[in-house]
C-alpha positions as CSV (number, residue, x, y, z in Angstrom):
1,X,-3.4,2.4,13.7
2,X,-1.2,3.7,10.5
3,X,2.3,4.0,10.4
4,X,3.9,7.1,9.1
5,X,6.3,7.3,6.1
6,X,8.0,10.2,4.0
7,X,6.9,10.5,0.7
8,X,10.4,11.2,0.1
9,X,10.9,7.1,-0.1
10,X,8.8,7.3,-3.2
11,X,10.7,7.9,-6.2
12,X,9.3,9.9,-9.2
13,X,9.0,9.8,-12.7
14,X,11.4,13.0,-12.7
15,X,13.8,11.3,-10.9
16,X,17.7,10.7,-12.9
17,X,19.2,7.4,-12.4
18,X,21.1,8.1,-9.5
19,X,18.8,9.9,-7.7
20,X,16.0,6.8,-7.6
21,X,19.0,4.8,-6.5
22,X,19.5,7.1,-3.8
23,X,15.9,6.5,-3.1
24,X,16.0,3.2,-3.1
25,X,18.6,3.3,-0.2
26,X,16.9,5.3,1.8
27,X,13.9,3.6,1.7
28,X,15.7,0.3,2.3
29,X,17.3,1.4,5.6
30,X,13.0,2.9,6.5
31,X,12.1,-0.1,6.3
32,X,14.9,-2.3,8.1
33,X,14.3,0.2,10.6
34,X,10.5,-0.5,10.9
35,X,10.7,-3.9,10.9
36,X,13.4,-4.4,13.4
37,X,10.8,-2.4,15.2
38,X,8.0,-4.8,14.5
39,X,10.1,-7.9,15.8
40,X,10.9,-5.9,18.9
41,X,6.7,-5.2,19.1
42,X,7.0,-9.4,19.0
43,X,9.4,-10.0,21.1
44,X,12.5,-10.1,19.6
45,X,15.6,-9.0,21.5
46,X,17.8,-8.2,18.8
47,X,21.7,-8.2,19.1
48,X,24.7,-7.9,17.4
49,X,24.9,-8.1,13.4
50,X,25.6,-11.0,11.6
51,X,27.8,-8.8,9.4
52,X,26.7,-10.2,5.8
53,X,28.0,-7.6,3.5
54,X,25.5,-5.7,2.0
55,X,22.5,-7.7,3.8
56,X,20.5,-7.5,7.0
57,X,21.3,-10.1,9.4
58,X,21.6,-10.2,13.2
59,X,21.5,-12.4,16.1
60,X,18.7,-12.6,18.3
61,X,16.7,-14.3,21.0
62,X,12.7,-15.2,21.2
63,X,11.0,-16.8,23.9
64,X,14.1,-17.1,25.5
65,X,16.1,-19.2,22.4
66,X,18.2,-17.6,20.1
67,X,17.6,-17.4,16.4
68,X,19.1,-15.8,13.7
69,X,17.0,-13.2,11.5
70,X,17.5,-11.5,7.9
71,X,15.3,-8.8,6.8
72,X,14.6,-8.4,2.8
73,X,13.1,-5.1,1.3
74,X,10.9,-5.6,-1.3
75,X,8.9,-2.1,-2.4
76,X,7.8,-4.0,-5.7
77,X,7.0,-7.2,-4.0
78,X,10.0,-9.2,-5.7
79,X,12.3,-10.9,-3.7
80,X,15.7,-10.8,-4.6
81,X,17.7,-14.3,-4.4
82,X,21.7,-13.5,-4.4
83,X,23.8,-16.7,-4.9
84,X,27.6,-16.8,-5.4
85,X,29.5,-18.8,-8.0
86,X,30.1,-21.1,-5.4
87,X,26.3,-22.0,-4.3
88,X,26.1,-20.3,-1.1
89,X,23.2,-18.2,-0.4
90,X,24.9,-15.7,1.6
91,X,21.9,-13.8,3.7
92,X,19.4,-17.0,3.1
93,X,22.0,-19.4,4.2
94,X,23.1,-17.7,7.5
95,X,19.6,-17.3,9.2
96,X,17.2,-19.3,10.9
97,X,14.3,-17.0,9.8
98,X,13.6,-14.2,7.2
99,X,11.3,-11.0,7.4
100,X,10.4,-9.7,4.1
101,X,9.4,-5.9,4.7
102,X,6.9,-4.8,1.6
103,X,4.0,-2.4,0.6
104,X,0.6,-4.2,-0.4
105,X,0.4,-2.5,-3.8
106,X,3.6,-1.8,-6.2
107,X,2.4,1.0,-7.6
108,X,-0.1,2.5,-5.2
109,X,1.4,2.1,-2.2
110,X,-1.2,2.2,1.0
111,X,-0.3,-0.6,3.6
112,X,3.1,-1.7,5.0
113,X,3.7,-5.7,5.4
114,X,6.2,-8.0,7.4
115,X,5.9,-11.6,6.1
116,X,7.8,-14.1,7.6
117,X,9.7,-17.1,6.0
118,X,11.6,-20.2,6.5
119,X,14.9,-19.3,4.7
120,X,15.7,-22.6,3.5
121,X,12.0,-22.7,1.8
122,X,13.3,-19.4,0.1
123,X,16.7,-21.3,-1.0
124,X,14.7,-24.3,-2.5
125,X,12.8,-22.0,-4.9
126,X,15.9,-20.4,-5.6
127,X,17.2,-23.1,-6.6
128,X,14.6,-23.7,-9.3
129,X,14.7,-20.5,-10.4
130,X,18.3,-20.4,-11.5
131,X,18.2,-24.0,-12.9
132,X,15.9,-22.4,-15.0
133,X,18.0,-19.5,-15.6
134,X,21.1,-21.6,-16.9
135,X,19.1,-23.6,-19.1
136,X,17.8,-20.5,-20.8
137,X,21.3,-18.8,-20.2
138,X,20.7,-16.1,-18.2
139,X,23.0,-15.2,-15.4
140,X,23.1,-12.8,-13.1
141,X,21.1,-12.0,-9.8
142,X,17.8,-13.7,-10.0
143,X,14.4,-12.8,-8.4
144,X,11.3,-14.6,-7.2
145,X,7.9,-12.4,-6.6
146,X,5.8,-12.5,-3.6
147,X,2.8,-12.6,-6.0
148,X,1.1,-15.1,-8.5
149,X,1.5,-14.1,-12.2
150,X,-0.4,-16.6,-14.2
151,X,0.2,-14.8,-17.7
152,X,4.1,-14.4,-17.0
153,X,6.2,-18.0,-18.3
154,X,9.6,-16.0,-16.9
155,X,12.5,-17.6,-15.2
156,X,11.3,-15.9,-11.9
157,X,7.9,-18.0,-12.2
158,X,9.7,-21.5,-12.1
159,X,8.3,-21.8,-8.4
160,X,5.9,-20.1,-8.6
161,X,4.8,-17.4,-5.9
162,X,6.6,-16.8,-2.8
163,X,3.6,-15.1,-0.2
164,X,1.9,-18.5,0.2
165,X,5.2,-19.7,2.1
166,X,5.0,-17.1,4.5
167,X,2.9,-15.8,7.3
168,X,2.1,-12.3,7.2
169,X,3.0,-11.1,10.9
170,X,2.2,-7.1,10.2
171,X,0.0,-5.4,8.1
172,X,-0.8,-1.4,8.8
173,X,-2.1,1.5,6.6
174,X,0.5,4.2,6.1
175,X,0.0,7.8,6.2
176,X,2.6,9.4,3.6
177,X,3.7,12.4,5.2
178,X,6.1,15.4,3.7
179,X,8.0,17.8,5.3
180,X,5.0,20.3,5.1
181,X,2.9,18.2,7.1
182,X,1.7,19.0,10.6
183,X,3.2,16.7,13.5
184,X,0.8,14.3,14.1
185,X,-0.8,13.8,17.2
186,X,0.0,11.8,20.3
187,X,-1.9,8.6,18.9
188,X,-0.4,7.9,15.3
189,X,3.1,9.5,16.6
190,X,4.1,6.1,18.5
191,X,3.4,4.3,15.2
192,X,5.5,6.5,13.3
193,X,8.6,5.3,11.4
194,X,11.4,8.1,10.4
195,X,12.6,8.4,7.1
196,X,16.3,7.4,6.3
197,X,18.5,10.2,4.9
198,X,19.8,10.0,1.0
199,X,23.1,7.6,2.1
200,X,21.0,4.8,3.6
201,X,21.8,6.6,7.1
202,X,18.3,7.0,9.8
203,X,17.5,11.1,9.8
204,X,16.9,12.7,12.7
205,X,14.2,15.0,12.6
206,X,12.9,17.4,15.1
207,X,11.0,16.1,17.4
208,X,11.3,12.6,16.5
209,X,8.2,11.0,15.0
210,X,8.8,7.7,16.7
211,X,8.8,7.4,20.5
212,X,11.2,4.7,21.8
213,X,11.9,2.9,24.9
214,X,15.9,3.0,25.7
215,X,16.1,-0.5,24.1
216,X,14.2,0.2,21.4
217,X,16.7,3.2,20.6
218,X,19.9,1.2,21.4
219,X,18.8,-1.8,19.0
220,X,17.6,1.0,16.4
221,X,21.0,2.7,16.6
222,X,22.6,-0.6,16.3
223,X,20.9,-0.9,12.9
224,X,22.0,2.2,11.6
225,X,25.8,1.5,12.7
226,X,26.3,-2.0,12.7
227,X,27.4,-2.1,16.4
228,X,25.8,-4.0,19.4
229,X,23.5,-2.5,21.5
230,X,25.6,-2.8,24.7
231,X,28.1,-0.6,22.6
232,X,25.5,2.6,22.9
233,X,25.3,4.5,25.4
234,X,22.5,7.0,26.1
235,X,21.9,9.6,28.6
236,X,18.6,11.3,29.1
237,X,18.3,15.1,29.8
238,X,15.7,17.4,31.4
């Protein structure tokens, strides 16, 4: 199977400033989307946001007990680690388990990941990193890579790694796909994921690339607009 993603989530070197960030956005709110899918593929029945500004959080249920999930992005396989002047954690410290949605290569983008983590494991290497940080006097957000990097003595390294903590839970090829490309076929069309438009918002092409169940749509929806799903409403027509 390979999922399919617009190329148009890969910045390029031609790019301004603002345009990557608008990049950057969109490919954030791809790949929510995707793995809220994923979870759903797992079982997950997804509900209501946890409304975290600026973060992914909602409440949940799996195997019939409910849970609360956060999903990170991480295109260059570094986590990001936010923590307040007052300690708290904000995304890390409101869930009960954390998806990290990533490619397998930085650079060279070919497979799509979903790791999954105990948030409070995240939190203790946070916490190393930014003791580290204030002894060398650096503020600001800090960040902790998914990877080993044995020739880097930075701040980010004072834990060392964060992928040996999780469990990868989805790992697919992706088929990057432009506008100009052919609609795929009946077979890689259920694994496709729709690009996100330029303000972070799910596009709608025509016809979809991704086929849903009702749920599946309600939940996605509720993504996008940071509603419940029992708040959508759907009527099919034809």
């Amino acid at each position: 199977m390979s999922i399919l993603l617009s190329k148009d989530l890969l910045p390029s070197p031609k790019m301004t400033k603002k345009e990557k960030l608008k990049v950057m956005k969109a490919r954030q709110s791809a790949l929510s989307y995707a793995t809220l899918t994923v979870l759903q593929q797992q079982g997950y029945q997804v509900s209501q946001s946890l409304k975290i500004p600026g973060a992914f959080g909602f409440h949940a249920k799996h195997n019939g007990k409910p849970t609360r999930i956060g999903i990170k992005t991480s295109a260059d396989r570094w986590v990001g680690v936010p923590r307040n002047e007052a300690g708290e954690w904000g995304l890390l410290g409101a869930v009960d388990e954390v998806f990290v949605v990533t490619f397998n290569d930085r650079y060279a983008p070919k497979r799509l990941q979903v790791i999954a983590f105990d948030p409070q494991k995240i939190i203790s290497m946070g916490e190393a990193v930014y003791a580290k940080a204030a002894k060398a006097e650096q503020s600001g957000l800090q960040w902790i890579p998914l990877d080993n990097h044995p020739n880097k003595h930075t701040t980010a390294m004072a834990a060392g790694p964060l992928l040996p903590h999780g469990k990868i839970i989805f790992d697919e090829e992706i088929e990057w796909t432009s506008g100009d490309d052919p609609e795929p076929d009946e077979a890689t069309a259920e694994a496709a994921i729709p690009p996100a438009s330029a303000n972070g918002g799910a596009t709608q092409p025509t016809p979809a690339p991704l086929r849903l169940t009702i749920p599946e749509a309600k939940a996605a929806l509720a993504l996008t607009f940071g509603i419940h799903p029992e708040a959508i409403k759907i009527t099919v027509e034809g």
